[in-house]
N, CA and C atoms as an extended XYZ file, in Angstrom:
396
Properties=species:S:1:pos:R:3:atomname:S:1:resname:S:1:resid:I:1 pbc="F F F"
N         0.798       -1.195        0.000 N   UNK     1
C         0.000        0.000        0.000 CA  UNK     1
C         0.844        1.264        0.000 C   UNK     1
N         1.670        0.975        0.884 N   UNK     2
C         2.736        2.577        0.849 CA  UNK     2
C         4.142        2.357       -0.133 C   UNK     2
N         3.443        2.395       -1.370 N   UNK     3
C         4.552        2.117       -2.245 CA  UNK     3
C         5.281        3.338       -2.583 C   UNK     3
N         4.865        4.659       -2.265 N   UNK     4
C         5.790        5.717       -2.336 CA  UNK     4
C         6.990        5.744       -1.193 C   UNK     4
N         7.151        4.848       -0.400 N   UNK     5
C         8.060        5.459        0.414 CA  UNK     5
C         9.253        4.168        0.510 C   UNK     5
N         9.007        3.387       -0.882 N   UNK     6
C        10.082        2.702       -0.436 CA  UNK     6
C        11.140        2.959       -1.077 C   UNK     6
N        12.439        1.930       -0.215 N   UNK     7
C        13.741        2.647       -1.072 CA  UNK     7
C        14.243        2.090       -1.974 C   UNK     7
N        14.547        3.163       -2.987 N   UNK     8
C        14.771        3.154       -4.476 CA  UNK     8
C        16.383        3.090       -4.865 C   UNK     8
N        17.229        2.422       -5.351 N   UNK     9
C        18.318        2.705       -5.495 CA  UNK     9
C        18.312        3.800       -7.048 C   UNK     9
N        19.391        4.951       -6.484 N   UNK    10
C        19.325        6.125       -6.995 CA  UNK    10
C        20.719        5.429       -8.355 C   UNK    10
N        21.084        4.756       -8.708 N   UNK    11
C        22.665        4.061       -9.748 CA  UNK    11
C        23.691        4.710       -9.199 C   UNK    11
N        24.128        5.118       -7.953 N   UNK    12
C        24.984        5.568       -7.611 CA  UNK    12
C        25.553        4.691       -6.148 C   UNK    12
N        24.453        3.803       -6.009 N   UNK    13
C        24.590        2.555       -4.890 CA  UNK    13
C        23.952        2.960       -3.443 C   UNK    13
N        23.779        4.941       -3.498 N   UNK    14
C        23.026        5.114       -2.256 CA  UNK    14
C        21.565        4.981       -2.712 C   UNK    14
N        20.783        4.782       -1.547 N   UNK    15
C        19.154        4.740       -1.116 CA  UNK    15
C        18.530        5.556       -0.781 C   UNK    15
N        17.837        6.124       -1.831 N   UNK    16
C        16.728        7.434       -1.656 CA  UNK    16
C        15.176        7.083       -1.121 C   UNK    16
N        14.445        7.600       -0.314 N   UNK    17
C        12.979        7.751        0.233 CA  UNK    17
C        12.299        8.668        0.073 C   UNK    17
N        12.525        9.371       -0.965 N   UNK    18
C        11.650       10.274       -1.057 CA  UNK    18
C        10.498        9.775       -1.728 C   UNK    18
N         9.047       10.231       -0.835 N   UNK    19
C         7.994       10.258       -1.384 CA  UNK    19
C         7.427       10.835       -2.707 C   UNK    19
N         6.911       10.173       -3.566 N   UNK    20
C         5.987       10.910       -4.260 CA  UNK    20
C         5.207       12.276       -4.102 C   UNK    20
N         4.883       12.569       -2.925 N   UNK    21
C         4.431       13.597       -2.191 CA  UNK    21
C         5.773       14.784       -2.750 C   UNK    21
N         6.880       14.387       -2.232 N   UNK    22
C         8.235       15.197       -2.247 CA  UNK    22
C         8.265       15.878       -3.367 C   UNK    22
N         8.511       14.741       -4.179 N   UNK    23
C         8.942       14.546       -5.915 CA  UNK    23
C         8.038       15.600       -6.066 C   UNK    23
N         6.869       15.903       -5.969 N   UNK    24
C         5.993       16.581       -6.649 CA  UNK    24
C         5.600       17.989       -6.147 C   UNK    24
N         6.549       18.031       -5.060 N   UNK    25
C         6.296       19.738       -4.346 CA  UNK    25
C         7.575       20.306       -4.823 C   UNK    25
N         8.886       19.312       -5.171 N   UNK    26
C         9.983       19.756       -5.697 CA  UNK    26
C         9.498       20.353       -7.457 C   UNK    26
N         8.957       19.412       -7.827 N   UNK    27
C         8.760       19.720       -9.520 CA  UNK    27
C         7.745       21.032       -9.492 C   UNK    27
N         6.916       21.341       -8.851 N   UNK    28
C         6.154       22.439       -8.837 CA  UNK    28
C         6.662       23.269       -8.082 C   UNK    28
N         7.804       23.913       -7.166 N   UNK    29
C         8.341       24.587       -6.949 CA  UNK    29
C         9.754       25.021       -8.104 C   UNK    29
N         9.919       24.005       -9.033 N   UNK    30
C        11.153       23.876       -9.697 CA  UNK    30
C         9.862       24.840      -10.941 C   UNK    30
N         9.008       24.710      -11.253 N   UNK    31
C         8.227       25.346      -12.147 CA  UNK    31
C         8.010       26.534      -11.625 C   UNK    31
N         7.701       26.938      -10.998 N   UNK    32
C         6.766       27.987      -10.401 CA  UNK    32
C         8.268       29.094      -10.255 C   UNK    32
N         9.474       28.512       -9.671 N   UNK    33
C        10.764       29.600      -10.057 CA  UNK    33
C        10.676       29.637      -11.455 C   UNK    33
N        10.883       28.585      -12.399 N   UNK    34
C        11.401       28.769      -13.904 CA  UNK    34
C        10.420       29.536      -14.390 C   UNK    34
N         8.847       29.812      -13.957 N   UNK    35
C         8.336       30.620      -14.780 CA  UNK    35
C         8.226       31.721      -14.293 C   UNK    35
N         8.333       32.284      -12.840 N   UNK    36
C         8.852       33.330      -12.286 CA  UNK    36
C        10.271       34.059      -13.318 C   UNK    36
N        11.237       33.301      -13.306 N   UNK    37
C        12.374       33.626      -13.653 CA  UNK    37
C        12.342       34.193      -15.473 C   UNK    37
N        11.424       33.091      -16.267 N   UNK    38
C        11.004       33.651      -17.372 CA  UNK    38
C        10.166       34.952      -17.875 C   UNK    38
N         9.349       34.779      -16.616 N   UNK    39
C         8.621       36.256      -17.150 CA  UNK    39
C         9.311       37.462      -16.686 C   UNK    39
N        10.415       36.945      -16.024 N   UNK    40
C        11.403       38.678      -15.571 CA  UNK    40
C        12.083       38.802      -17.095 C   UNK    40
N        12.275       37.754      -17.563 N   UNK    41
C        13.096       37.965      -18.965 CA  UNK    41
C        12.492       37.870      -20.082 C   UNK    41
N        11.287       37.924      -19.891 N   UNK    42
C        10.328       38.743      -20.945 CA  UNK    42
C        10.643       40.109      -21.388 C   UNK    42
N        10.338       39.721      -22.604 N   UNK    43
C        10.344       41.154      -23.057 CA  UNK    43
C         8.764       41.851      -23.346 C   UNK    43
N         8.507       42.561      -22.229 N   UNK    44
C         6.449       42.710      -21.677 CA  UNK    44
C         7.165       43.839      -20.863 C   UNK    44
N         5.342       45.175      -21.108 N   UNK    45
C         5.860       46.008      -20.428 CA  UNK    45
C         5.496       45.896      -19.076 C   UNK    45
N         6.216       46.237      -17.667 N   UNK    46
C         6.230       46.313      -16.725 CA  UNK    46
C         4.486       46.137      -15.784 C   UNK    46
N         3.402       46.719      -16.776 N   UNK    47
C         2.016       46.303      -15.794 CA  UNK    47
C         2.129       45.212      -16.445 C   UNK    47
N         1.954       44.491      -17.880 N   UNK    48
C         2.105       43.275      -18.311 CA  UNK    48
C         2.551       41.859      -17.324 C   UNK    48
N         3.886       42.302      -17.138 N   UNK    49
C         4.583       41.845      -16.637 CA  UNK    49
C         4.597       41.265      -14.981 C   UNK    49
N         3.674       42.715      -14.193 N   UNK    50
C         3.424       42.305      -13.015 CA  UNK    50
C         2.230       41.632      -13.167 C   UNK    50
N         1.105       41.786      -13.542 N   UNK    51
C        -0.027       40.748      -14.074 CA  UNK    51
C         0.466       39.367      -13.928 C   UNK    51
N         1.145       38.971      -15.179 N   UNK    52
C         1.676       37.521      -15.387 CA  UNK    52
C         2.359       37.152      -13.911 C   UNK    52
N         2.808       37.849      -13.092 N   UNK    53
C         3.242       37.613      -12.394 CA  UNK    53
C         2.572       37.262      -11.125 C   UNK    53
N         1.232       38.326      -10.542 N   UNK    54
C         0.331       37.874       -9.708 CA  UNK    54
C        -0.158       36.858      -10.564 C   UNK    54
N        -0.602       36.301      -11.765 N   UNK    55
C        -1.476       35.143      -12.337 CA  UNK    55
C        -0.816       33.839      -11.849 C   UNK    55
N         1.049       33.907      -11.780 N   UNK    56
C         1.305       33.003      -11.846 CA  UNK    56
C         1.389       32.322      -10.207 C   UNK    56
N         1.496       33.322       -9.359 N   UNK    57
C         1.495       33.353       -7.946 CA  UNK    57
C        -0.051       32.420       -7.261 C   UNK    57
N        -1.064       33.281       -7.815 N   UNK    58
C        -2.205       32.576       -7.605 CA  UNK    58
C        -2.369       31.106       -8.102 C   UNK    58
N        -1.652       30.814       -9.290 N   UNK    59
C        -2.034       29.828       -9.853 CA  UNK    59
C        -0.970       28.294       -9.097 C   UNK    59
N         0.387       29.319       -8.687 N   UNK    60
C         1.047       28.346       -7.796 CA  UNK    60
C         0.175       28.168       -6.631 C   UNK    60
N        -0.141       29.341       -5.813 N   UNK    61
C        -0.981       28.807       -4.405 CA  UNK    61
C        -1.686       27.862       -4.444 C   UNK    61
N        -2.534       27.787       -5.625 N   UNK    62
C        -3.595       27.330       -5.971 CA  UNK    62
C        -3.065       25.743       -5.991 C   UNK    62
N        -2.340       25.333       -6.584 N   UNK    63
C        -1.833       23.968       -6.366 CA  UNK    63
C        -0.851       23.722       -5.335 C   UNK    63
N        -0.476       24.746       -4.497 N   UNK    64
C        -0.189       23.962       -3.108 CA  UNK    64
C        -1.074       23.990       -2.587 C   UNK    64
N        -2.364       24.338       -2.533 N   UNK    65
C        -3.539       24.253       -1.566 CA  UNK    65
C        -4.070       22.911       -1.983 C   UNK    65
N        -4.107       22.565       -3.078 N   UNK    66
C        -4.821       21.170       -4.056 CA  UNK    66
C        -3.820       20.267       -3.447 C   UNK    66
N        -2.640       20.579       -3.224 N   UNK    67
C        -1.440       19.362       -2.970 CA  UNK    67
C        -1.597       19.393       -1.839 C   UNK    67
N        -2.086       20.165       -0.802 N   UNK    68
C        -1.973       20.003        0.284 CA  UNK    68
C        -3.086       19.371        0.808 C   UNK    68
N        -4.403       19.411        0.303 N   UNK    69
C        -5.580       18.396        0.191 CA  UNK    69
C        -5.534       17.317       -0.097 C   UNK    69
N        -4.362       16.878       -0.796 N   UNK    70
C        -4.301       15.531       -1.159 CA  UNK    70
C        -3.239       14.740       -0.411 C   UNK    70
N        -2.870       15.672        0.037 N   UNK    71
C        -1.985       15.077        1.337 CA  UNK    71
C        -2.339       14.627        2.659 C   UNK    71
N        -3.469       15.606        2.830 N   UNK    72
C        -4.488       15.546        3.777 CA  UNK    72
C        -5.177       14.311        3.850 C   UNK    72
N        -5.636       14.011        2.899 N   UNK    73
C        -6.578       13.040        2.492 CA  UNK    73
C        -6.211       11.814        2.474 C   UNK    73
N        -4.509       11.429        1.999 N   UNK    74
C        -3.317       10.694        2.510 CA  UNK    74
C        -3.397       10.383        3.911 C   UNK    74
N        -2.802       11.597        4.826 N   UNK    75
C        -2.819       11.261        5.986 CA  UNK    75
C        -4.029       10.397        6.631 C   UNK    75
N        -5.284       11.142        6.306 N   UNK    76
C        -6.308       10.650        6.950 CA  UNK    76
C        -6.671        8.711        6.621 C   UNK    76
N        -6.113        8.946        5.612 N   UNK    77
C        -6.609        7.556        5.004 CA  UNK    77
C        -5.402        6.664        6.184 C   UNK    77
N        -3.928        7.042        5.837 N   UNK    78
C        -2.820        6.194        6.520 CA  UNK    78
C        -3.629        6.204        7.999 C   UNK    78
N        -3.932        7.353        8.566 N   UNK    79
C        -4.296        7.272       10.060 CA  UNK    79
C        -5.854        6.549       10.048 C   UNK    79
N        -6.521        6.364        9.655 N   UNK    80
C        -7.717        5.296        9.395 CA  UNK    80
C        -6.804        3.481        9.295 C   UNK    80
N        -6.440        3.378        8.425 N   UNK    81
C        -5.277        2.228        8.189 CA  UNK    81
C        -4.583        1.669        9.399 C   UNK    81
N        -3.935        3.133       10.184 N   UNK    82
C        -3.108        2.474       11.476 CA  UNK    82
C        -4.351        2.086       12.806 C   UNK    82
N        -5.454        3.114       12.537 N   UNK    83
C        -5.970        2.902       13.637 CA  UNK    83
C        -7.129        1.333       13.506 C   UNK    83
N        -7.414        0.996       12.665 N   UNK    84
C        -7.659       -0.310       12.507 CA  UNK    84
C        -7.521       -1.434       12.838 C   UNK    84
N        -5.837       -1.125       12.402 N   UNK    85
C        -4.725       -2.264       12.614 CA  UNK    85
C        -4.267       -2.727       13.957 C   UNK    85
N        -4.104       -0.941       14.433 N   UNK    86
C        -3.747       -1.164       16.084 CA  UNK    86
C        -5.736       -1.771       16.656 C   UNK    86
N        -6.259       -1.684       16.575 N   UNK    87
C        -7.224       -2.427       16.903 CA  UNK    87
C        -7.777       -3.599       16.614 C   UNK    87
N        -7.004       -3.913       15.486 N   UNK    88
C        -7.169       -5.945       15.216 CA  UNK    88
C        -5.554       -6.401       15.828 C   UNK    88
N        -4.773       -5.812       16.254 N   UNK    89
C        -3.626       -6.148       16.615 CA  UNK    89
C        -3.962       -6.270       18.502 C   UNK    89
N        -4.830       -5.033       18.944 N   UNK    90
C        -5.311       -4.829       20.443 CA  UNK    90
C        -6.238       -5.897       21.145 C   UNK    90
N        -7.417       -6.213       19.721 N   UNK    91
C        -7.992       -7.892       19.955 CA  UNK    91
C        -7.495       -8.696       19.855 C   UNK    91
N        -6.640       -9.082       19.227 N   UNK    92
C        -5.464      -10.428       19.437 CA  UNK    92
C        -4.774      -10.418       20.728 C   UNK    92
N        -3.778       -9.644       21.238 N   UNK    93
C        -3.191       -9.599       22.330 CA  UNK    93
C        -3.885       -9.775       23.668 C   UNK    93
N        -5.277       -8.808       23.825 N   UNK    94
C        -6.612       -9.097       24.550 CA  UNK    94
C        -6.980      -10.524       24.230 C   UNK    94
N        -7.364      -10.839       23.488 N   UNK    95
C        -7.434      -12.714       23.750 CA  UNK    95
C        -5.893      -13.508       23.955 C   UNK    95
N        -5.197      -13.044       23.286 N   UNK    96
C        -3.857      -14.254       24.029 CA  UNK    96
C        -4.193      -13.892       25.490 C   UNK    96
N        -3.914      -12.728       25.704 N   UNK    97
C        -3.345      -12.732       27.387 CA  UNK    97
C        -4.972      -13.506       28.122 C   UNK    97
N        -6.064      -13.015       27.911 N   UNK    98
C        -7.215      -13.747       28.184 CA  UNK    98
C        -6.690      -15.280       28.514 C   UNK    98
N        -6.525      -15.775       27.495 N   UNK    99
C        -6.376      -17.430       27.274 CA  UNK    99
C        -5.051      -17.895       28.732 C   UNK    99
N        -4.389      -16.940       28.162 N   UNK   100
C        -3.078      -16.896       29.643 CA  UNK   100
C        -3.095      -16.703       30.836 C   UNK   100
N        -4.581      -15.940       30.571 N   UNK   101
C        -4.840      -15.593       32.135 CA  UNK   101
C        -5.149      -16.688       32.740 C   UNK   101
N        -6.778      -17.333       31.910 N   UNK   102
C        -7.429      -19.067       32.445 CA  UNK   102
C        -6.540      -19.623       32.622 C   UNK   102
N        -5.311      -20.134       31.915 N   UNK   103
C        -4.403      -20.872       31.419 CA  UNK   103
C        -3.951      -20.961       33.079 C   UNK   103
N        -3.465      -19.854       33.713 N   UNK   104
C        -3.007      -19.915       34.602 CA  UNK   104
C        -3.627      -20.002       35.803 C   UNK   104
N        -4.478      -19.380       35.759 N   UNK   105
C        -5.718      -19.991       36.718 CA  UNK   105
C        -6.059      -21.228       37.027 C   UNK   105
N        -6.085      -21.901       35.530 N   UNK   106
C        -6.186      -23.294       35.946 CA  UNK   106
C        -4.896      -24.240       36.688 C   UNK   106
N        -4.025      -23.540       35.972 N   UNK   107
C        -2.355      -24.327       36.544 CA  UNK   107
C        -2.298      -23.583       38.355 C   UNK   107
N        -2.778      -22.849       38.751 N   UNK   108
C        -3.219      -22.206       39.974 CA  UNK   108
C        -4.285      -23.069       40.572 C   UNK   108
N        -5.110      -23.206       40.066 N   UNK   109
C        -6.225      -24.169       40.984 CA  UNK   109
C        -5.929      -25.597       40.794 C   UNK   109
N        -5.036      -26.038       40.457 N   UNK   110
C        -4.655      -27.563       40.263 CA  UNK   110
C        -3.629      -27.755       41.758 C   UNK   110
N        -2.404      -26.537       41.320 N   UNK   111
C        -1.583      -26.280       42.284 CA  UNK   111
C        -2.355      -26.212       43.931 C   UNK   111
N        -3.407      -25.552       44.171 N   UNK   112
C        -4.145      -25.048       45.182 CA  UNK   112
C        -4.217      -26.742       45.564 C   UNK   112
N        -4.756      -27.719       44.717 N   UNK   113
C        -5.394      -28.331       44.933 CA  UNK   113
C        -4.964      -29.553       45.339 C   UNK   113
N        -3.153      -29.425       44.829 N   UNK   114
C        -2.300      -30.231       45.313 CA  UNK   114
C        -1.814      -30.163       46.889 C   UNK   114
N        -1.452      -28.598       47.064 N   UNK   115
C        -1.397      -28.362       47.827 CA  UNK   115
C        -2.287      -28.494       49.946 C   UNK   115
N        -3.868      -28.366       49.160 N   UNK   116
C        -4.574      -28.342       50.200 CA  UNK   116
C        -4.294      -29.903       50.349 C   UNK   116
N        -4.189      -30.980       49.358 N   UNK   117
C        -4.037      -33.166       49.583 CA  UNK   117
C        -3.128      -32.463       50.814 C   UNK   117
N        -1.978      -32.233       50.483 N   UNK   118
C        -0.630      -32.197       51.171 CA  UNK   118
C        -1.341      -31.654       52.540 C   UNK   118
N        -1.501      -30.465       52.815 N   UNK   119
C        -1.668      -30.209       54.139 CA  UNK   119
C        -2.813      -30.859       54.873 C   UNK   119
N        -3.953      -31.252       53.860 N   UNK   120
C        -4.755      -32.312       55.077 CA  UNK   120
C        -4.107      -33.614       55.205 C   UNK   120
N        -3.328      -34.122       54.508 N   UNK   121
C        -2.616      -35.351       55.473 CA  UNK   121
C        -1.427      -35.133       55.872 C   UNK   121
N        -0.949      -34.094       56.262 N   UNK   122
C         0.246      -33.735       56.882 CA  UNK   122
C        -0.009      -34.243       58.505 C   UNK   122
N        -1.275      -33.627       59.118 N   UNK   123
C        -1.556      -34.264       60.465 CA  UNK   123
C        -1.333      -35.427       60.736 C   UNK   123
N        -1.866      -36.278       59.702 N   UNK   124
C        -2.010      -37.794       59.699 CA  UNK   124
C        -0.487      -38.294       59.869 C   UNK   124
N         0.287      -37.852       58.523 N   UNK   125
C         1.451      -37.914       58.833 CA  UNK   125
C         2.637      -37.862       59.973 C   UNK   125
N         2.192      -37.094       60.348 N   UNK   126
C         2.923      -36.112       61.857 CA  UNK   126
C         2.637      -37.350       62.894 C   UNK   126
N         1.090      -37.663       63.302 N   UNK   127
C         0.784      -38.633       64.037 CA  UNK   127
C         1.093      -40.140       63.772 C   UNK   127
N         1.066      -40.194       63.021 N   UNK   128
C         1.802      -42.082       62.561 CA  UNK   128
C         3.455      -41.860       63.227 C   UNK   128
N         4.144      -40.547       62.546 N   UNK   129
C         5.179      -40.973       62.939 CA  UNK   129
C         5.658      -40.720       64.230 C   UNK   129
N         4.751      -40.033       65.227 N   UNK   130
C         5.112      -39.914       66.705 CA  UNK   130
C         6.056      -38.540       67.217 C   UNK   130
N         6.249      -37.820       66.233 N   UNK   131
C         7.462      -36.467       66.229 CA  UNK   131
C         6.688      -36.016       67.658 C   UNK   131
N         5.901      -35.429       68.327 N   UNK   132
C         5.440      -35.335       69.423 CA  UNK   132
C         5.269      -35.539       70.177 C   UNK   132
């Protein structure tokens, strides 16, 4: 399921993790300078120029707000996913230890039960052999 975060060998023998998530705030920040940087080297007159420039501003926000919804929506899903898991993982452990508990209870009331033979013929014992 979380196939964006595994590690990728980069041909250089080290191991990169960057998410998909990453990759894609890098490439739209790597855009959003290059077309910043292009419209300064336009040749447009100066209101032109600042125009294209608020257009392009809005239009970046505009997809970090979309990227950031979908990140959102990520999280929520992963945190739905963990909290599940930790709760079919919380009923398992709740029944082992359950079973461990009887388990021992019973190895406890067997013990009890050995125990009480032993001390009611301990008297008996004591008296046959005369220690008194």
């Amino acid at each position: 399921m979380i196939e964006s975060n595994k590690m990728q060998n980069n041909g250089s023998g080290c191991k990169s993790t960057k998410s998909i998530g990453t990759k894609l705030m890098f490439l739209m920040l790597g855009g959003s300078i290059g077309a910043g940087i292009a419209l300064l080297f336009a040749p447009k007159p100066g209101r032109d120029l600042r125009q294209d420039i608020a257009d392009a501003a809005v239009k970046g926000c505009d997809e970090v707000l979309e990227t950031a919804t979908q990140v959102k929506d990520k999280t929520v899903e992963y945190y739905e996913m963990a909290k599940e898991k930790g709760s079919e993982v919380l009923d398992v452990v709740t029944e082992k230890v359950t079973a461990f508990k009887e388990e021992v209870g019973d190895d406890a009331a067997k013990m009890g039960g050995i125990v009480h033979g032993a001390a009611t013929r301990l008297p008996d014992s004591l008296k046959s052999r005369q220690i008194f």
